[in-house]
C-alpha positions in Angstrom: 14.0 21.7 -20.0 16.1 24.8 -19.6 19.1 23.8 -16.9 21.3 26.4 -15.0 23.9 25.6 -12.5 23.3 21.8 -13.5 26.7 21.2 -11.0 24.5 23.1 -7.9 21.1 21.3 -8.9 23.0 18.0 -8.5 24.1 18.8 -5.1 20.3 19.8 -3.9 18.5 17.6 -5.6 20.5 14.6 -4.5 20.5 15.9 -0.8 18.2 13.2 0.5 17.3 12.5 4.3 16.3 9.0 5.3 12.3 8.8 6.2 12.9 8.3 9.7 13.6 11.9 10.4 10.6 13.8 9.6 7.8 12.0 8.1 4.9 12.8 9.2 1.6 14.4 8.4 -0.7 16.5 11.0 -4.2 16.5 10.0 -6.5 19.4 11.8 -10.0 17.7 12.7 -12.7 20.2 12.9 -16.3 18.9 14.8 -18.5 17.4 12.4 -17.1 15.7 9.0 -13.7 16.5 7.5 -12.5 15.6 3.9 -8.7 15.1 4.3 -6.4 13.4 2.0 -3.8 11.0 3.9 -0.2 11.8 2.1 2.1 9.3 3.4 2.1 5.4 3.9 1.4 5.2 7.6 3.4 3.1 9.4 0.5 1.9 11.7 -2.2 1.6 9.0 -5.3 0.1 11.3 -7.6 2.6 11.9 -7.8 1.3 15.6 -4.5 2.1 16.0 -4.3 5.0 14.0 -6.7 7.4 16.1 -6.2 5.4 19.5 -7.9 8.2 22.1 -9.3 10.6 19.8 -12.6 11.6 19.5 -13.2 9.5 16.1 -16.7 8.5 15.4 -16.6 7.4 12.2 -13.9 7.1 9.2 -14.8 6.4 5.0 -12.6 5.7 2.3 -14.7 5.6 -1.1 -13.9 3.1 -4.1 -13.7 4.8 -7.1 -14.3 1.4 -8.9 -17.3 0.3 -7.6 -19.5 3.2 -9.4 -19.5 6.2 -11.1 -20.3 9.4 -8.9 -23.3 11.9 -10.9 -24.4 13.8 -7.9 -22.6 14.4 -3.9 -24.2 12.8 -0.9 -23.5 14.8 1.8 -21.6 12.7 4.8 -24.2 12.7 6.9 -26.7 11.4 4.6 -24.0 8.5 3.7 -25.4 4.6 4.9 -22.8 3.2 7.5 -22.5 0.4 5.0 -22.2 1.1 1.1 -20.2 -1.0 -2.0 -18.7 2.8 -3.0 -17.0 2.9 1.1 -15.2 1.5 3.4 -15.7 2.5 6.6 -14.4 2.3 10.0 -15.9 3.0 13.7 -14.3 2.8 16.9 -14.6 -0.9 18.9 -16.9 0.9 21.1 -19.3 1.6 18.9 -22.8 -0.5 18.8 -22.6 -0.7 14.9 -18.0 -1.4 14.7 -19.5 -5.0 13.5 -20.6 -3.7 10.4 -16.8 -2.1 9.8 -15.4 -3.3 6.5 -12.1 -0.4 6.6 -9.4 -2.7 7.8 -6.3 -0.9 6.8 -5.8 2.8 5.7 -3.6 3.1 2.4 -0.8 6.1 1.7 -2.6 8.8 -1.1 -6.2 8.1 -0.3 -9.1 10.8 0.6 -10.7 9.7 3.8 -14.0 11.5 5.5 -13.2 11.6 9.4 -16.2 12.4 11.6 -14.7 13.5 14.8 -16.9 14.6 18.1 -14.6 17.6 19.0 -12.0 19.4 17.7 -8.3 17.3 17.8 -5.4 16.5 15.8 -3.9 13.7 14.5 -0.2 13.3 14.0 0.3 10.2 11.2 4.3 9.2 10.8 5.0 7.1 8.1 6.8 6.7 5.1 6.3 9.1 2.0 4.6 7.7 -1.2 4.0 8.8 -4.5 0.8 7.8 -7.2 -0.5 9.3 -10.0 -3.6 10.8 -9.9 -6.3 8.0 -11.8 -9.3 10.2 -12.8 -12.4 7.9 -13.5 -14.7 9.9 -16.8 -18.4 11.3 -16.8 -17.7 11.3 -13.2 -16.8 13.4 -9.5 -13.7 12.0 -8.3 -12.9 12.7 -4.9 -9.4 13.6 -4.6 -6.5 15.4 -3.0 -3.3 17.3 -4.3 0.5 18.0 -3.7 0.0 21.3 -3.0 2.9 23.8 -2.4 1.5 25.5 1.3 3.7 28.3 0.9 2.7 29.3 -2.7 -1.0 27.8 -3.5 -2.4 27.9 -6.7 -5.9 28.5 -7.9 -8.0 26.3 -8.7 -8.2 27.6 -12.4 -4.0 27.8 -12.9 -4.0 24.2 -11.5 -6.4 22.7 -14.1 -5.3 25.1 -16.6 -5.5 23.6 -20.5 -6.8 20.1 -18.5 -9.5 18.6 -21.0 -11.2 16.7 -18.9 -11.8 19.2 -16.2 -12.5 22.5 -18.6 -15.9 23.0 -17.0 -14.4 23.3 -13.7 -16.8 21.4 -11.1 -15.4 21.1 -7.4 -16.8 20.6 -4.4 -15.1 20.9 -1.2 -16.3 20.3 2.3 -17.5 23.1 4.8 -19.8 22.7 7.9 -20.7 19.3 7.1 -22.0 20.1 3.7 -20.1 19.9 0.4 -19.9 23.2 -1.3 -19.1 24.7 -5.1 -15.7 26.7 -4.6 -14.7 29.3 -7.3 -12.1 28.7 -10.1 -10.2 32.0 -8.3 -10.0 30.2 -4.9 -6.9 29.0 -3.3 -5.9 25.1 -3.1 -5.5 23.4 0.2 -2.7 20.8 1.4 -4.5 18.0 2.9 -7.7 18.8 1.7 -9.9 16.1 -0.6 -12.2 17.4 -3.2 -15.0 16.3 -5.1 -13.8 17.0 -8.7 -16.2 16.3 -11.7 -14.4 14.7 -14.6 -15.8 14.8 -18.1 -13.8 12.3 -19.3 -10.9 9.9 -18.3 -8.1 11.5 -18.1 -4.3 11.2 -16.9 -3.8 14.8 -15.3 -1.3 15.6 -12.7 -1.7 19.7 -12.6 1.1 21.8 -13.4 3.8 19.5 -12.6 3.3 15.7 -14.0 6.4 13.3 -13.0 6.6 9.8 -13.4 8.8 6.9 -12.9 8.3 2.8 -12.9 7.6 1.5 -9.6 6.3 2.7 -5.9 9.7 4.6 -5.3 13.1 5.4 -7.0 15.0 1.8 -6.3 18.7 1.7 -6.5 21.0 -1.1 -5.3 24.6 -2.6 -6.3 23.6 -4.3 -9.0 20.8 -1.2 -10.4 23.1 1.5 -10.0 20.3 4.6 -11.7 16.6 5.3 -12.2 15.1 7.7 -14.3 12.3 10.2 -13.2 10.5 12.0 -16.2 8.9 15.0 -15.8 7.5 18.0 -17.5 5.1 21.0 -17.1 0.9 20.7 -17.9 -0.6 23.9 -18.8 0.2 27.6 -20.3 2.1 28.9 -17.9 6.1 28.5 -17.3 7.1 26.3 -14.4 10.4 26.2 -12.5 11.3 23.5 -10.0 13.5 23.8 -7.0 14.6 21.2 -4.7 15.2 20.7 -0.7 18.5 19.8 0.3 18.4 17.1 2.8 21.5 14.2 3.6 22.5 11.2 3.3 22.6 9.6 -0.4 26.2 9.7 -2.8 24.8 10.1 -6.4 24.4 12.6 -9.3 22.9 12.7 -12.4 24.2 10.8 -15.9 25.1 13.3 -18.9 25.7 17.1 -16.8 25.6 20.2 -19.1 26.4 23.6 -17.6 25.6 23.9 -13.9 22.0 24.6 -12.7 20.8 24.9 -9.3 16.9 24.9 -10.9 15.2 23.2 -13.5 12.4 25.3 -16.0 10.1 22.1 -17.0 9.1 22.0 -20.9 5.5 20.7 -21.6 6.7 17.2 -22.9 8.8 14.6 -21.1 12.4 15.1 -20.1 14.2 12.6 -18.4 16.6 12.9 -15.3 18.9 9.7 -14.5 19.9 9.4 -10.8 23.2 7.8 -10.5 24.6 6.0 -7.5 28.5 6.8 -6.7 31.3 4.4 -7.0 32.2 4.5 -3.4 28.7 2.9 -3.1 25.5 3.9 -0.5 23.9 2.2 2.4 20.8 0.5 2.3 17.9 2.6 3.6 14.8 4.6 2.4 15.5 8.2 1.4 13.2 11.1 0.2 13.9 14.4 -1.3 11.5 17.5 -2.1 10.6 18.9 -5.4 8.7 22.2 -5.2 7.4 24.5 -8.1 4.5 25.4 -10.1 2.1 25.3 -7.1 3.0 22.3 -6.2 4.9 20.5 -3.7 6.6 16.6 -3.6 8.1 15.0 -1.4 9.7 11.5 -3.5 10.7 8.0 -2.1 14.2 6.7 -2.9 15.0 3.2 -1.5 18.6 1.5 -1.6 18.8 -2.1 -1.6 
C-alpha cells in the first residue's frame, strides 16, 4: 500500500457521521418483477411494514443453502412456496397463509413483484458481509458499486478464478437475460452469477475486519480493517468526510490524503483519542476501484 498525505487521509477517513443522518436506500420498482439487492439493515425489517401502501404483490428471498442453482427459473414461473425461497405477500392476499418471509435481512437479493410503478424508500442502518459464493453453482447476488464510476462486468471479475467463464444473468422485462462482459454494473441491482467453484471474491476492492461493524469502546480503544486490491489493474481509494468520531490511525508515515491498495493484505488500525468519544453508531465511505462502501463503526 502506497500512502501520500497519510496526515490528510486521517482527517477524511476518520470523518464519520452517525447513521441517523442519512441512511437510507431508494429502490426504483418497475411493473412486473425486479431483482434488487437490499444494502442496509432496515430498521423496520417486516415486510408488512416495510412496503405498507405500495403496490407489492409479492416479495422472495432465495437460500443459497438449501440447493445448488444449474439453470434460472424465471420469476414468474417460481411456485409461491419453495425450500430455495422465502417469500412474502401482502395480508390481503388469498394465498399470505402460505408466507414463510418473516423478516428482511441487511445485504440480501430480494425479487419484488410490484403492480405499478413505485418507490420504496428503506432507512436503516448500514452493514457490511462478505460476499459467500456457493461452487458449480448461479449465485444470485448484488455489489457495492461506485454509481458515479461503474465498472464492467469483465474489470470487476478480472483474474477471479471462479468466475473466468463469465456467466451473468440480470433481470429485464420479467425475464432473466445474459449481459455482456463490456456492460456496465448497477447499484442495487441482484444478479444471477454462475460460479465454477467456491470462491471468496470481493471484486476489485476486498476489505475485511472481525465482526458485523468496527467496535470501539473505553476499554477496546482500535480495530483493524484489512484491505487490498483483487485483479490486474491499480486501485486507489478515497474516503468521504463526514463528522463526529475523535480517532486516527496507529504507526503514520508521510501524509496521504489517498491510499493505492497492493494485491495482498495491509492493515489499517483505527485509534480512538484520549479525550475519549461518545457512544453511538458511525459510518464512513470508502470509494475506488469501481466500487463504493459505506462501513459501520459502533462506540460502546
Amino acid at each position: 500500500m502506497t500512502l501520500r498525505n497519510w496526515g490528510n487521509f486521517l482527517g477524511v477517513f476518520l470523518g464519520l457521521a452517525s447513521w441517523s443522518e442519512a441512511a437510507e436506500q431508494t429502490l426504483e420498482l418497475t411493473p412486473g418483477w425486479n431483482s434488487i439487492y437490499l444494502e442496509l439493515k432496515p430498521e423496520h425489517s417486516d415486510p408488512e411494514v416495510l412496503f405498507a401502501g405500495k403496490p407489492v404483490e409479492m416479495v422472495s428471498l432465495w437460500l443459497p443453502d438449501k440447493a445448488k442453482v444449474d439453470s434460472l427459473v424465471d420469476p414468474e414461473a417460481l411456485p409461491e412456496r419453495s425450500p430455495q425461497w422465502r417469500t412474502w405477500q401482502p395480508a390481503s392476499s388469498p394465498s399470505a397463509f402460505l408466507n414463510n418471509l418473516r423478516a428482511i435481512p441487511a445485504r440480501t437479493p430480494l425479487l419484488i413483484k410490484v403492480t405499478s410503478a413505485c418507490q420504496v424508500t428503506v432507512s436503516g442502518e448500514p452493514a457490511f458481509a462478505r460476499t459467500k459464493w456457493t461452487g458449480t453453482s448461479f449465485n444470485l447476488v448484488g455489489f457495492d458499486i461506485d454509481s458515479t464510476a461503474p465498472p464492467t462486468f469483465a474489470r470487476f471479475f478480472d483474474d477471479s478464478r471462479a468466475h473466468e467463464d463469465l456467466k451473468v444473468f440480470r433481470l429485464i422485462a420479467n425475464r432473466w437475460q445474459k449481459v455482456a462482459p463490456t456492460d456496465l454494473m448497477k447499484r442495487g441491482v441482484a444478479y444471477w452469477v454462475w460460479s465454477k467453484e467456491g470462491s471468496d471474491f470481493q471484486g476489485p476492492v476486498d476489505i475485511t475486519w472481525v465482526g458485523e461493524s468496527l467496535s470501539l469502546s473505553s476499554q477496546k480503544q482500535s480495530a483493524t480493517v484489512r484491505l487490498r486490491r483483487n485483479g490486474s489493474l491499480p486501485v486507489t481509494l478515497t474516503v468521504e468526510m463526514g463528522s463526529g468520531l475523535a480517532a486516527t490511525f496507529v504507526g503514520s508515515g508521510s501524509q496521504s490524503s489517498s491510499l493505492d491498495l497492493a494485491d495482498s493484505y495491509q492493515p489499517l488500525t483505527l485509534q480512538l483519542g484520549e479525550e475519549g468519544q461518545s457512544a453511538g453508531n458511525y459510518s464512513f465511505v470508502l470509494q475506488g476501484g469501481g466500487m463504493q462502501f459505506r462501513l459501520p463503526v459502533s462506540i460502546y
